[in-house]
MITI-122667 format. One record per residue (C-alpha): residue number from 1; x, y, z. Coordinates in Angstrom, 3 decimals, decimal comma, always signed. Layout:
BEGIN
[NUM; [X; Y; Z]]
...
This chain:
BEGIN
[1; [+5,384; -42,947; +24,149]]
[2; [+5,327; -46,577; +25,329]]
[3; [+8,214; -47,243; +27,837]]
[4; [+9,583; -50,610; +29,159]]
[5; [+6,860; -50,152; +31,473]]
[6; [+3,979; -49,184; +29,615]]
[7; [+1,743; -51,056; +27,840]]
[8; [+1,619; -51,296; +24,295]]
[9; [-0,908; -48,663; +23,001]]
[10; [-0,514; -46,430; +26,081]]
[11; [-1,832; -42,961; +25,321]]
[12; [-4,461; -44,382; +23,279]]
[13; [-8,112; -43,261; +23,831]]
[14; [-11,207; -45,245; +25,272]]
[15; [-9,107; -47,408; +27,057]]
[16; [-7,647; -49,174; +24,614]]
[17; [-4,406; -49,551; +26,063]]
[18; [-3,354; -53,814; +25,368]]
[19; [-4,090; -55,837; +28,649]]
[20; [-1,623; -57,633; +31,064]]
[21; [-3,307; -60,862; +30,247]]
[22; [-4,131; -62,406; +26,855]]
[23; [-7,877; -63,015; +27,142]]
[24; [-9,859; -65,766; +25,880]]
[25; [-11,400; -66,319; +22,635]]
[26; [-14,549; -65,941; +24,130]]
[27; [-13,877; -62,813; +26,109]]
[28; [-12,254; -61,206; +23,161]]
[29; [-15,319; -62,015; +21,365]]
[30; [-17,567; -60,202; +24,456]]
[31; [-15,363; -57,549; +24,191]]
[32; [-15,538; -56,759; +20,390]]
[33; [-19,334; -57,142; +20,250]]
[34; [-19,693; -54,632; +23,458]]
[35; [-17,466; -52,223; +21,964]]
[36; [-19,449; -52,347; +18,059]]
[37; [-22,457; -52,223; +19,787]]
[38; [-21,552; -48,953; +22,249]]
[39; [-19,909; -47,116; +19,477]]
[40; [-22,376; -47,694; +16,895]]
[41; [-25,935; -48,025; +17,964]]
[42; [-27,182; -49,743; +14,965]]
[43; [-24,654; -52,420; +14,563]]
[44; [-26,995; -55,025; +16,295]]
[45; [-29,962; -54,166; +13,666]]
[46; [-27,443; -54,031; +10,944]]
[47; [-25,771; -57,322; +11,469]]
[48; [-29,516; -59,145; +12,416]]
[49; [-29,909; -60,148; +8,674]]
[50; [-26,195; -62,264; +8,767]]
[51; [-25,926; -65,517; +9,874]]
[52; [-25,146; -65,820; +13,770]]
[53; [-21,588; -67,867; +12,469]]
[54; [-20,147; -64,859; +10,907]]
[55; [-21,281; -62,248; +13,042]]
[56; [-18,464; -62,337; +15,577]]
[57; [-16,361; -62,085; +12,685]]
[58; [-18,191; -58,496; +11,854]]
[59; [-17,317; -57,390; +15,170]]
[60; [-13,856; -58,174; +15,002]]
[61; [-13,240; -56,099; +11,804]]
[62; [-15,742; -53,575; +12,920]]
[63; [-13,510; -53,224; +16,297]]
[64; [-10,095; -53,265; +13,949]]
[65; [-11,715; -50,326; +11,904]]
[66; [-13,126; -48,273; +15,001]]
[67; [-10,076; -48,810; +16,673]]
[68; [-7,425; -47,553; +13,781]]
[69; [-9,913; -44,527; +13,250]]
[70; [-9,807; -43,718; +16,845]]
[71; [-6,177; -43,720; +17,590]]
[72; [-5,419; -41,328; +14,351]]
[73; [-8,599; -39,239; +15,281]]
[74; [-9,322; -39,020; +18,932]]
[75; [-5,624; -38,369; +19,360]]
[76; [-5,613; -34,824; +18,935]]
[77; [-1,366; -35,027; +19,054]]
[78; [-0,025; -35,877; +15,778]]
[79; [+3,087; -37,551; +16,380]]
[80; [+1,355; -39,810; +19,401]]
[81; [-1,307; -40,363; +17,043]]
[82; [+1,563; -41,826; +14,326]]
[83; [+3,784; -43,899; +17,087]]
[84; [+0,305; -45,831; +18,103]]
[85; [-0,332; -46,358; +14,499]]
[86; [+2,991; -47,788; +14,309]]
[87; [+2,492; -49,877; +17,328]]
[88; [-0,855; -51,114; +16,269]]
[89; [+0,573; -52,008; +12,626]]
[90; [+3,182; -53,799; +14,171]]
[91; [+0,661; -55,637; +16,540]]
[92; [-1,272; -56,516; +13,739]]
[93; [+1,436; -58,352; +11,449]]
[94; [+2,304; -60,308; +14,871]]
[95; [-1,498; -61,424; +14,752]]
[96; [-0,111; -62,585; +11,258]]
[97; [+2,729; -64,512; +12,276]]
[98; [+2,289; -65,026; +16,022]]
[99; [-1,249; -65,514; +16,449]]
[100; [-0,619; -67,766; +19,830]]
[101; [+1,308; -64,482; +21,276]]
[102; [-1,253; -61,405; +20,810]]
[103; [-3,044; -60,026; +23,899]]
[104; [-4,947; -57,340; +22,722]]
[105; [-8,598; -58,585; +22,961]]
[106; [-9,586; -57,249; +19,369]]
[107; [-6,429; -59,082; +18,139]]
[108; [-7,338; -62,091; +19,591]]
[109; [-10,705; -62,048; +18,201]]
[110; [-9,431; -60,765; +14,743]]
[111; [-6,970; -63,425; +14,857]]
[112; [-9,488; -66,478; +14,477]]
[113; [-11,766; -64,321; +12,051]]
[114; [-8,381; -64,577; +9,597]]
[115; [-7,701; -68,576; +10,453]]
[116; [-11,037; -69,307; +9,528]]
[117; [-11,800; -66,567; +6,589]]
[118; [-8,426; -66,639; +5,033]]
[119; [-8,121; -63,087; +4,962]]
[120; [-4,600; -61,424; +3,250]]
[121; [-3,256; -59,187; +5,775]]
[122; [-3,143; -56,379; +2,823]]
[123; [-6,416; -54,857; +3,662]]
[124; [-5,688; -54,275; +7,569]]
[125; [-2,700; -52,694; +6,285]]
[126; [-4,029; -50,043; +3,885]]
[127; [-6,394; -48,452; +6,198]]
[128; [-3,353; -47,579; +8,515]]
[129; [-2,221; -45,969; +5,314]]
[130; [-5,124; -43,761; +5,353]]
[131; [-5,042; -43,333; +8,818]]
[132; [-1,435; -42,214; +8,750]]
[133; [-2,219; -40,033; +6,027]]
[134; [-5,101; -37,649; +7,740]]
[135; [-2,284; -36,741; +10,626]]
[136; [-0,291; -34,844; +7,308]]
[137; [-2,338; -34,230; +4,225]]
[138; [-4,853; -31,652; +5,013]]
[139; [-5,901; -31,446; +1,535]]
[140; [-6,230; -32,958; -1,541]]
[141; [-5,808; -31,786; -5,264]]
[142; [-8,824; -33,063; -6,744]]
[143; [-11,021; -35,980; -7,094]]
[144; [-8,712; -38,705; -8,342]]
[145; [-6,566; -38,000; -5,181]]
[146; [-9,781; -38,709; -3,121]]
[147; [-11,125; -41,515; -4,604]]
[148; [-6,937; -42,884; -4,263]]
[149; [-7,279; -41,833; -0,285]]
[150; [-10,536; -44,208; -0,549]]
[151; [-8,162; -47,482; -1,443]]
[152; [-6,820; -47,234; +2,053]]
[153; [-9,660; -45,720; +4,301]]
[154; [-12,909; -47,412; +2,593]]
[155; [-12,428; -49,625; +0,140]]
[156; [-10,411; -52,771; +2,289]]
[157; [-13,303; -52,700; +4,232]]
[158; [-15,821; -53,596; +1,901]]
[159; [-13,184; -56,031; +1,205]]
[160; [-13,229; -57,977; +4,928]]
[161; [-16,659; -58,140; +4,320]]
[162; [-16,793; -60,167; +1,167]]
[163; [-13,534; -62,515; +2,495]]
[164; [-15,443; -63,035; +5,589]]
[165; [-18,345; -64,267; +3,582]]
[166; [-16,628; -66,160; +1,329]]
[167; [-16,338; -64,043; -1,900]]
[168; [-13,356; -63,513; -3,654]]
[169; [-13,925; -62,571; -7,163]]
[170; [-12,210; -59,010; -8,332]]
[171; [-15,531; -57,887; -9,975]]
[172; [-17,313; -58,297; -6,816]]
[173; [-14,676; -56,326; -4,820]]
[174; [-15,106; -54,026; -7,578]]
[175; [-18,140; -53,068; -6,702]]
[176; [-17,700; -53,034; -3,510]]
[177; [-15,306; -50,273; -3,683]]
[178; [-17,476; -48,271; -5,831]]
[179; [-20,008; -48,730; -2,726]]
[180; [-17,308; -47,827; -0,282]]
[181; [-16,109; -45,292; -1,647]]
[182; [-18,962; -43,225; -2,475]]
[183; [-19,973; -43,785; +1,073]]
[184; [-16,640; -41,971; +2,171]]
[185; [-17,552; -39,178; +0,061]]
[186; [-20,937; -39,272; +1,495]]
[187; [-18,977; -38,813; +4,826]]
[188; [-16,876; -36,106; +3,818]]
[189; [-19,417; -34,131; +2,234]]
[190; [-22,233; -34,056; +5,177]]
[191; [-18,651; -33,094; +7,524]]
[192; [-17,095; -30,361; +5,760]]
[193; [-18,149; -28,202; +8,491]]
[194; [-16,874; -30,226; +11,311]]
[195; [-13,487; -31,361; +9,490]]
[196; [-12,294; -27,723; +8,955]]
[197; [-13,142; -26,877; +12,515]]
[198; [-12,142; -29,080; +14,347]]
[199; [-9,280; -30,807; +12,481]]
[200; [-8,220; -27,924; +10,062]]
[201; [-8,837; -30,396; +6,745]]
[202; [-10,409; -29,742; +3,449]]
[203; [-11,602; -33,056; +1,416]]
[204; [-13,424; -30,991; -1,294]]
[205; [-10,922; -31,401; -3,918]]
[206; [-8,544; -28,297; -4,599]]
[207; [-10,152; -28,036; -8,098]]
[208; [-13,134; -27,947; -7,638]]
[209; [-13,153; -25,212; -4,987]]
[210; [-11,202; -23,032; -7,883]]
[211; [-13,720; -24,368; -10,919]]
[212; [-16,822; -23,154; -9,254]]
[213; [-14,919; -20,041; -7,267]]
[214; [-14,916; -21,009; -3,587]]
[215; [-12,215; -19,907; -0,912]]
[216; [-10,833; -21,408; +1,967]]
[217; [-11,696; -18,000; +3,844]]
[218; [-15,200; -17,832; +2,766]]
[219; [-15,558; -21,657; +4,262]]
[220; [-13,546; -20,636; +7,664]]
[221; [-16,447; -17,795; +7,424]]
[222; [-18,979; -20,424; +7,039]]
[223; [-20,516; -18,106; +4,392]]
[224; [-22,728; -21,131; +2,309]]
[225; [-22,570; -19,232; -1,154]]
[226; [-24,991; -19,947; -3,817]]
[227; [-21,014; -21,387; -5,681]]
[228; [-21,027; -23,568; -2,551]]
[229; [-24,003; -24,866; -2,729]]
[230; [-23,816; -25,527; -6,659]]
[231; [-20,359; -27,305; -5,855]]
[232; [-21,589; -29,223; -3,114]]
[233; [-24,286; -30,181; -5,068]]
[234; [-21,871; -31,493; -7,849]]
[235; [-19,839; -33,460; -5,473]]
[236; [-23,014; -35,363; -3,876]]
[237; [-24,253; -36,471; -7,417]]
[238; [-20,665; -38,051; -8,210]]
[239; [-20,707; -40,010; -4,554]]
[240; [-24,130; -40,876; -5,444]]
[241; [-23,443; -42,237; -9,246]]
[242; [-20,654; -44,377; -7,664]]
[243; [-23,091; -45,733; -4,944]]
[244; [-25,598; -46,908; -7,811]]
[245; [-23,023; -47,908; -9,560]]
[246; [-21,722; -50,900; -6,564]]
[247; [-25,653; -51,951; -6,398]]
[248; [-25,090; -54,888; -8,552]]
[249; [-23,538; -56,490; -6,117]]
[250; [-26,135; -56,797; -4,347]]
[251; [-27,500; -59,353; -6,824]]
[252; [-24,541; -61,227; -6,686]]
[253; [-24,068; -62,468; -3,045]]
[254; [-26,356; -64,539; -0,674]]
[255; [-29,594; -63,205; +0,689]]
[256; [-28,318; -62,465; +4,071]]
[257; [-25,741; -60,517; +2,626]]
[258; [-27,462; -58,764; +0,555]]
[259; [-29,967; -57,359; +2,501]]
[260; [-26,740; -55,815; +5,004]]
[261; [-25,600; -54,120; +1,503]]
[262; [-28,387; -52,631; +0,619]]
[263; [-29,320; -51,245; +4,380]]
[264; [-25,502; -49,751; +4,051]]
[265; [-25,730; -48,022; +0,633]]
[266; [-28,969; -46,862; +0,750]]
[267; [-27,558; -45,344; +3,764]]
[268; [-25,399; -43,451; +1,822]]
[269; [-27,763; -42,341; -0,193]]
[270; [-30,001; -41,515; +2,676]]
[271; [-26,979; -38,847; +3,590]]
[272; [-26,707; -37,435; +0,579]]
[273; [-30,398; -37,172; +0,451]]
[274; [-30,376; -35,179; +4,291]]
[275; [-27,274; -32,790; +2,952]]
[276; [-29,635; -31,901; -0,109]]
[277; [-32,339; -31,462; +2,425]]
[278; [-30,519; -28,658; +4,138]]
[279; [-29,871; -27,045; +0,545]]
[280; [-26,256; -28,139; +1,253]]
[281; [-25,133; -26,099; +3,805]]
[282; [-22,981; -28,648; +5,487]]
[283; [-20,572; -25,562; +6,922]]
[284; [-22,577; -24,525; +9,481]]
[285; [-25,054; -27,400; +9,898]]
[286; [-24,426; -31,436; +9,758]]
[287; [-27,206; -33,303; +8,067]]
[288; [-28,381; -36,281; +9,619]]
[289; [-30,545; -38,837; +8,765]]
[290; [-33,769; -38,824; +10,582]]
[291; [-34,931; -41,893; +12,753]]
[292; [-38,061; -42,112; +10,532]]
[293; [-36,001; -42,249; +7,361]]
[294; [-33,729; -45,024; +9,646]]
[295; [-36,567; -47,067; +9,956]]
[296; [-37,490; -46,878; +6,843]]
[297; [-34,368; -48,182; +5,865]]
[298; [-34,367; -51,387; +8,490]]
[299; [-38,237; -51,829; +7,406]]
[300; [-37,156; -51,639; +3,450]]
[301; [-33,957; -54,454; +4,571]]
[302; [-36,060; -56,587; +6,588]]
[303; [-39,077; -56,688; +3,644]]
[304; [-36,187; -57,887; +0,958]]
[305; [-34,706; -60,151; +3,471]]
[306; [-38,524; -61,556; +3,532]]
[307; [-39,236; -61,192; +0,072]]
[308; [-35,804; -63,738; -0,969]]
[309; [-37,050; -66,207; +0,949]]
[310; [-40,031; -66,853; -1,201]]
[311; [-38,197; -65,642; -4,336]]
[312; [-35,338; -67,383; -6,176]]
[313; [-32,024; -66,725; -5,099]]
[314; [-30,101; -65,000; -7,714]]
[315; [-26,899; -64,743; -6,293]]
[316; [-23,078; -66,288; -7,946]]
């Protein structure tokens, strides 16, 4: 716990303890695009297609997100893990109405992304929900309990992205949270292996285990049943359905943008496609997506990114 000594954050992982100093805008910047670059190797590639203006704004969120994530997940104490998310939340809403006073160098950065985006604090504050959440609820009842998990640890961040570039109408954030949220079940369905194992949680929906007649025991077991498989199988097609469902918004944003959308739900899809791939047996393996199919994927981006330049633009 943080003592009148300590610094804000101490006990966190990775170091991410707030400084002494308030850095500069510029080395908060440095520091956000290092860390989204070392944590996730494809941010670079992913972010090529957006304009060089916003893209410091992509790491700050991205460096928010990571951040949260880490200190609920890497933790691996659940009360520590719930004082820093209190301390960060608190840090956060001082970014709000302090800006001049934060230190913390993803604050900093995240600070001048909200001055210039106009971004409602509301979004950094439901994924803290979620975050919060995951240290207490190791399961969930069924699917409308998932996809109401997803409003705090998905959705608000499909929601930066569209206030960062300028969008604002509800039936584009709309489909963003279809997108987002079918890309957390994505998620949850390639990890079911490495969830239960490692943090003792169940995400397949209490329901459904009992519908198609899967235990808890036969999953600790890792025994991939031909019930398990069928369910699995089941669950993949609904995250898929809501990823198509979110593509529309692909038509309705700027080129740049949509070419980053499509590379991230077709992603998704790409996941779903790898757990199918392994006939679903995501408790004892995890399905990844191969660097061929990866490449694919930035080759498919980069030829749509090409293709609206010479085509008209037929976004709102």
């Amino acid at each position: 716990m943080t003592t009148a000594t300590s610094p804000r954050l101490a006990g966190s992982p990775h170091g991410y303890e707030e400084p002494p100093v308030r850095p500069s805008l510029a080395e908060a910047r440095a520091y956000c695009k290092a860390l989204a670059e070392s944590h996730y190797e494809n941010f670079h590639v992913a972010t090529a297609f957006l304009p060089a203006r916003v893209r410091p704004h992509f790491h700050a969120i991205y460096c928010y997100c990571r951040l949260s994530d880490d200190l609920g997940d890497e933790v691996h104490d659940p009360q520590l893990a719930l004082h820093l998310l209190d301390e960060w939340e608190q840090m956060m809403h001082e970014m709000y109405d302090a800006p001049e006073r934060v230190k913390h160098p993803v604050l900093v950065a995240l600070a001048e992304t909200v001055r210039e985006c106009d971004i409602p604090r509301e979004p950094f504050a439901k994924l803290l929900i979620a975050f919060r959440q995951d240290q207490t609820k190791l399961t969930h009842t069924n699917m409308q309990e998932l996809v109401e998990y997803s409003k705090s640890s998905a959705n608000p961040v499909g929601q930066l992205v569209l206030y960062v570039s300028g969008y604002r109408d509800p039936q584009l954030h709309a489909y963003s949270d279809s997108i987002c949220t079918g890309l957390q079940l994505a998620n949850f369905w390639q990890d079911v292996g490495e969830d239960l194992r490692e943090r003792n949680r169940i995400y397949i929906p209490q329901d459904a285990m009992e519908r198609f007649g899967v235990t808890r025991e036969q999953m600790e077991r890792g025994e991939t049943t031909p019930q398990y498989r069928t369910m699995l199988a089941d669950l993949c097609s609904q995250a898929r359905q809501m990823l198509n469902d979110g593509a529309l918004l692909e038509q309705r944003v700027d080129k740049e943008l949509a070419s980053t959308l499509w590379l991230f739900r077709n992603g998704g899809l790409s996941i779903l496609d790898a757990i199918a791939a392994i006939d679903y047996d995501t408790l004892n393996r995890r399905p990844v997506v191969t660097k061929q199919r990866k490449a694919a994927l930035l080759l498919g981006a980069l030829w749509r990114r090409l293709l609206s330049l010479i085509t008209p633009w037929r976004g709102a």
